[in-house]
C-alpha positions in Angstrom: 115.5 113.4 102.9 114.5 110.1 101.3 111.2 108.3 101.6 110.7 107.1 105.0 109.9 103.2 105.0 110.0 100.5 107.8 110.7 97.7 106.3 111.3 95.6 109.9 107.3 95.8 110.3 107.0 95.3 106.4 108.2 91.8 106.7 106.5 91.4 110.0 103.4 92.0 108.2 104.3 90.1 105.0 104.7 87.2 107.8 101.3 87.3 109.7 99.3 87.3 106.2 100.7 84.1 104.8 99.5 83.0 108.4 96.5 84.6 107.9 93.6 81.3 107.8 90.5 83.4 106.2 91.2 83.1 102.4 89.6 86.2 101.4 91.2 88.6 104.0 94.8 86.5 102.9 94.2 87.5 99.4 93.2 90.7 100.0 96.6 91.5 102.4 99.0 89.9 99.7 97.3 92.0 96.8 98.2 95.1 99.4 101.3 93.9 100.1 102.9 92.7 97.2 101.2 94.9 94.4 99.7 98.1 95.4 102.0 98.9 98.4 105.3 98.5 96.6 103.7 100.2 93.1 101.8 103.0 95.2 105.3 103.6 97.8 107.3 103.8 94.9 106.0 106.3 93.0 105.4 108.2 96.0 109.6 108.1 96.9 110.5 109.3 94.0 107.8 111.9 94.0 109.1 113.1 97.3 112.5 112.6 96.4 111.8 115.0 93.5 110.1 117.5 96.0 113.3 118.8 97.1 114.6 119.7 93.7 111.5 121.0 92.1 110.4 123.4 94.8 113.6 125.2 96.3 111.7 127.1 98.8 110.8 123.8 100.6 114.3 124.2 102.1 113.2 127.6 103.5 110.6 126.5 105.3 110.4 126.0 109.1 107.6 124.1 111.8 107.0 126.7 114.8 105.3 125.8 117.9 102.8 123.5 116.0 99.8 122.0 117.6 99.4 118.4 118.5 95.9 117.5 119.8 96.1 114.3 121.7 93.5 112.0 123.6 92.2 108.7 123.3 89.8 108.0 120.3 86.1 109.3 121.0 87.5 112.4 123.3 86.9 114.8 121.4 89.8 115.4 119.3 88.3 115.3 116.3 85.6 117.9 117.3 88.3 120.6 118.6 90.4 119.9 115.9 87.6 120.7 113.2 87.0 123.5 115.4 90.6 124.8 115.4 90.7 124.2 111.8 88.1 127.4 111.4 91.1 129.4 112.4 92.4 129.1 108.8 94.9 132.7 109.2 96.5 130.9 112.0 96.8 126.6 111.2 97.9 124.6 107.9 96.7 121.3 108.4 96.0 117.8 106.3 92.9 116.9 104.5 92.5 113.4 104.4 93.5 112.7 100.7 96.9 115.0 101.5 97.6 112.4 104.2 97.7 109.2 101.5 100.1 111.9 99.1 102.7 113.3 101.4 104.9 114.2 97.9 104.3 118.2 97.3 104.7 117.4 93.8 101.3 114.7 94.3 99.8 117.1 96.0 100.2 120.0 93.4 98.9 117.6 90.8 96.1 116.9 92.6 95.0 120.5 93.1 95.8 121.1 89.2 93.8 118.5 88.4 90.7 119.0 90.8 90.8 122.8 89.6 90.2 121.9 86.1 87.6 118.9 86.9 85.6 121.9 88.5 85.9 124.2 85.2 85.1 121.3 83.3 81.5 119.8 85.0 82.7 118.4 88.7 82.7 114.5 87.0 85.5 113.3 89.2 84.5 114.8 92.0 81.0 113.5 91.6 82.7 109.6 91.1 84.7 110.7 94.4 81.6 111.5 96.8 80.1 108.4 95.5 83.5 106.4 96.5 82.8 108.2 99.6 80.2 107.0 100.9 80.0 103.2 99.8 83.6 103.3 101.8 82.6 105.2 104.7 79.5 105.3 104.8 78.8 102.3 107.3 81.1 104.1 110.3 80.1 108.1 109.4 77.9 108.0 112.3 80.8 107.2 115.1 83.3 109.3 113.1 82.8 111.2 109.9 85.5 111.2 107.0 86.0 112.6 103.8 88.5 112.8 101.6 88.6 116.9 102.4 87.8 117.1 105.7 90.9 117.5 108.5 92.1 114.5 109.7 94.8 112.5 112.0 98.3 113.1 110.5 99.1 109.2 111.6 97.4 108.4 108.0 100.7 110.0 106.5 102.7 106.5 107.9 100.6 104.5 105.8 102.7 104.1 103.1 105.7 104.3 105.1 104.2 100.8 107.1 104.5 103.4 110.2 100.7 103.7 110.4 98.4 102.6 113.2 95.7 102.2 110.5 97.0 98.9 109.5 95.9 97.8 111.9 92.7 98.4 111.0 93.7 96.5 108.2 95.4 93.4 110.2 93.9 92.8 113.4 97.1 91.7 114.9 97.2 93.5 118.5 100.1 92.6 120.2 101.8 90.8 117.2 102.1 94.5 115.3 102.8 98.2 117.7 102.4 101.5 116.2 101.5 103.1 119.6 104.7 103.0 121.7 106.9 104.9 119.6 108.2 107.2 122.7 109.6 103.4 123.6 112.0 103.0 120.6 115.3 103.3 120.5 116.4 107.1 119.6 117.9 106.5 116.4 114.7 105.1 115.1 112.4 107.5 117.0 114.5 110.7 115.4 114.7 108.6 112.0 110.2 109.0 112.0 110.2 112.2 113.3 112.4 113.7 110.8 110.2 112.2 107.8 107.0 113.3 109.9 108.8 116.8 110.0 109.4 116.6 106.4 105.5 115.6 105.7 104.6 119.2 107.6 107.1 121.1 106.0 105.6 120.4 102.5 102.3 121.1 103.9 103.2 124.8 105.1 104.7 125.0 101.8 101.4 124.4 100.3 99.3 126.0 102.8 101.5 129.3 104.0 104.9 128.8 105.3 104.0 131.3 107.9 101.2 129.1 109.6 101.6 126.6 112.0 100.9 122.9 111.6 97.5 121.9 113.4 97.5 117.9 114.5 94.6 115.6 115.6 95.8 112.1 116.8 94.4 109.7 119.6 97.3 107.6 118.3 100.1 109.9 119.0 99.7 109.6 123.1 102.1 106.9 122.8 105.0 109.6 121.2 104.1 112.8 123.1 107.5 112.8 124.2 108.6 112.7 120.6 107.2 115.4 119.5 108.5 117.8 122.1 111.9 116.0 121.4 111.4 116.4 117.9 109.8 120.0 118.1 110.8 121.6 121.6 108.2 124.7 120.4 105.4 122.6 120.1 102.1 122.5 122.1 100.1 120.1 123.1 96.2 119.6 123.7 95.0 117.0 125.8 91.2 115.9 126.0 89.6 113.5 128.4 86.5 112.1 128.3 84.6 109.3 130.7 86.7 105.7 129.9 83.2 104.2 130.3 82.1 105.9 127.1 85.1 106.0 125.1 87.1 102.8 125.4 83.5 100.3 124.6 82.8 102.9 121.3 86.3 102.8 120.4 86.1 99.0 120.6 82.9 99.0 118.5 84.4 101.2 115.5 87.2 98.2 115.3 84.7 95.5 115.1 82.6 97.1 112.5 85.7 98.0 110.2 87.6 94.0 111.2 84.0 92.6 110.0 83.7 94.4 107.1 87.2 92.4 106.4 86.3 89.7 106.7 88.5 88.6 109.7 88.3 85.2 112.3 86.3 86.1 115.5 89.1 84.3 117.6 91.1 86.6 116.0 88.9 89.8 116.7 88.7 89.2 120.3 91.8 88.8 121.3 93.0 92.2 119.5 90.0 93.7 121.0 91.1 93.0 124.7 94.6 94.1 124.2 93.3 97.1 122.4 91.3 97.9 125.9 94.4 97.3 127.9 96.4 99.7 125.8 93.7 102.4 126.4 94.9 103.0 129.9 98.1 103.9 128.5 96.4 106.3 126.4 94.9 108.4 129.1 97.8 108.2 131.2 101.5 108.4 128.9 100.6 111.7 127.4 100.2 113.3 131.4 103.2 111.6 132.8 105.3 113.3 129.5 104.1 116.5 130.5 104.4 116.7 133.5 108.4 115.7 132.9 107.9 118.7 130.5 106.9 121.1 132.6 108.0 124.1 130.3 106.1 122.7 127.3 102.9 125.0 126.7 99.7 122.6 127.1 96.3 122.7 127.5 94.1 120.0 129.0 90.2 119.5 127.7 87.5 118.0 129.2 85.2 116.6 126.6 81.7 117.8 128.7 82.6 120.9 128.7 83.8 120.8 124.8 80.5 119.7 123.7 78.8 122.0 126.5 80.5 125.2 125.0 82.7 124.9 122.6 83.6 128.4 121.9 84.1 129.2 125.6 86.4 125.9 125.7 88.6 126.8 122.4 89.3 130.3 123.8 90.2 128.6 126.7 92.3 126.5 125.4 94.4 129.4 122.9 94.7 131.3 126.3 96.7 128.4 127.8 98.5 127.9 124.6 99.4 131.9 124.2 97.5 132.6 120.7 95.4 135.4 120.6 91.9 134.7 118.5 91.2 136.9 115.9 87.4 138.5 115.0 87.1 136.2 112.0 87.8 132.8 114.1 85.6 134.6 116.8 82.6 135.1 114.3 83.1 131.6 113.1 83.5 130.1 116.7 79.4 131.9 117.8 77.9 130.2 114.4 79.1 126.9 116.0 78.0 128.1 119.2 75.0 128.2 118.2 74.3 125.3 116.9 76.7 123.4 119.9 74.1 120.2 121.3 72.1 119.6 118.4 73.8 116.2 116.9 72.4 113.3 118.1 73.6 109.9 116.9 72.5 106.8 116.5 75.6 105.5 117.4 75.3 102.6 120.7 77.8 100.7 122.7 78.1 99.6 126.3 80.7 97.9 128.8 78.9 94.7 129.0 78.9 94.1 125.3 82.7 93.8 125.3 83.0 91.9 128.7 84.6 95.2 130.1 84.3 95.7 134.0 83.7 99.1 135.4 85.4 98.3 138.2 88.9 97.7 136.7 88.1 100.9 134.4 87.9 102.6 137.5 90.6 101.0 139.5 93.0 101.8 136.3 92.0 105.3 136.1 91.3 106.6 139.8 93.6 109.7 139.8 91.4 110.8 136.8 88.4 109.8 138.0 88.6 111.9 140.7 90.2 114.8 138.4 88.0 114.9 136.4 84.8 113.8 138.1 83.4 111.5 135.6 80.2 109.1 136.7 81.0 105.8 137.3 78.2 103.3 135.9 79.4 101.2 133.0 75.6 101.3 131.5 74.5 102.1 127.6 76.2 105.0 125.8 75.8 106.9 123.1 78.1 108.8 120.9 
């Protein structure tokens, strides 16, 4: 298959930055746009054009009944799918550098290349933490990233203009959708789920064809019915946290990363409040697609109890999924047991600093408030 690339949101994009009014953050998006985008995707097509011919037993390889760990951002996801991760007989999963070189040919390279910068003193490496943490260093403490630590598989669109973290890059919320994907018209929904497919596949390859693919993404709630079209073995994790908590920190990590850009306030705001709107949907979709999919194999996580007792709540959660744990990922699960309620961060947020009302959150979201049995208060939160 050929380099996936949506060129429709492309131009959309190329459109919106020559409307773009801050200078800085306009020169910055046509330097993306027009130089490193087209330089960086180009290599990388015919890198995984190449795949194909260079590694023969990539044809061989097959996804079953991956993993897809969905919820909206601050649930949890992260945390269970760093947990699940642990389980590394079982799951094949991205590192966050493997997401931005979806080519097994890069990725190869890459390795070859780290392996003999650690026989030869570590001095890339070293230049790489340091890249680290000037770049994300300023939002570790809502979410921590590194280039190879797990993380969300929606990073693999980035190149492909698929990715919702352009819009991290352009805060253009309601002008740009990577969200509603389970709302596209099939050809175009089957057209991104066959490259995503292809993105996995060269993954196992690398990993262990015989392990299954392991997914994090708050993202994906808009395209859970996707992935069980596009993978009718698949299962799928949901985790819920208190809206209260999550939607105001979620808001909070955009407005840090939008400043650090440079972007108009105007501009801010009203991407902010859509972004809040959309966060119903986020709790909700991923529910209503189960529940048409009533033979799809699914777990459903409450963040309390995730934090509470984590290995209790993963070997729930492989019980409803039909995976056995092993001793290793037992052992591995009691040291995090152990030290389960001892982070404490600095991060703050509340609903009053984003002009959010507690009672439409609640009003929204009454069927899970009452599942779930979250406190309803709307005052300063942490986390």
């Amino acid at each position: 298959m050929f380099f996936y690339f949506d060129f429709e949101t492309y131009f959309r994009m190329v459109r919106l930055a020559f409307a773009e009014t801050n200078p800085k953050a306009r020169r910055r998006l046509f330097w993306t746009l027009f130089v490193g985008l087209p330089l960086i995707t180009g290599f990388t097509a015919l890198c995984f054009f190449l795949d194909r011919i260079l590694f023969p037993g990539l044809w061989r390889v097959r996804i079953e009944k991956p993993v897809f760990l969905v919820g909206h951002a601050r649930s949890g996801t992260t945390l269970l799918h760093r947990l699940m991760a642990r389980d590394e007989e079982r799951f094949s999963y991205f590192r966050l550098y493997e997401l931005f070189f979806p080519s097994l040919l890069q990725k190869k390279i890459i390795r070859a290349v780290a392996s003999l910068d650690a026989r030869s003193g570590g001095r890339i490496e070293k230049r790489l933490r340091a890249w680290e943490e000037r770049t994300f260093g300023k939002t570790n403490d809502v979410h921590r990233m590194g280039l190879t630590l797990a993380e969300e598989d929606d990073f693999v669109f980035t190149l492909s203009c698929a990715s919702g973290y352009w819009i991290v890059l352009l805060p253009y919320m309601g002008k740009l959708d990577f969200y509603h994907v389970d709302a596209r018209p099939l050809r175009k929904r089957r057209r991104l789920m066959r490259f995503y497919g292809e993105c996995i596949k060269r993954q196992l390859y690398l990993n262990g064809p015989s392990k299954q693919h392991l997914s994090k993404n708050p993202n994906f709630c808009g395209r859970v019915g996707s992935l069980i079209e596009a993978f009718p073995d698949c299962r799928i994790v949901y985790l819920a946290r208190n809206p209260e908590e999550t939607i105001p920190s979620l808001l909070k990590l955009m407005r840090v990363s939008w400043r650090m850009r440079g972007f108009d306030d105007a501009e801010m705001q009203h991407s902010l409040k859509i972004l809040a709107k959309q966060s119903y949907e986020s709790y909700t979709a991923p529910l209503d697609v189960l529940a048409r999919n009533p033979g799809t194999k699914h777990a459903v996580v409450d963040y309390r109890e995730l934090v509470a007792s984590p290995r209790e709540t993963v070997m729930q959660v492989y019980a409803d999924l039909g995976f056995e744990i092993d001793a290793a990922f037992d052992a591995a699960l009691e040291q995090v047991a152990k030290r389960s309620g001892q982070h404490e961060t600095t991060h703050r947020y509340s609903l009053d600093e984003f002009g959010l009302d507690a009672d439409e959150i609640q009003r929204e979201l009454a069927p899970l408030f009452e599942r779930f049995d979250w406190p309803r208060g709307g005052t300063e939160n942490r986390g």
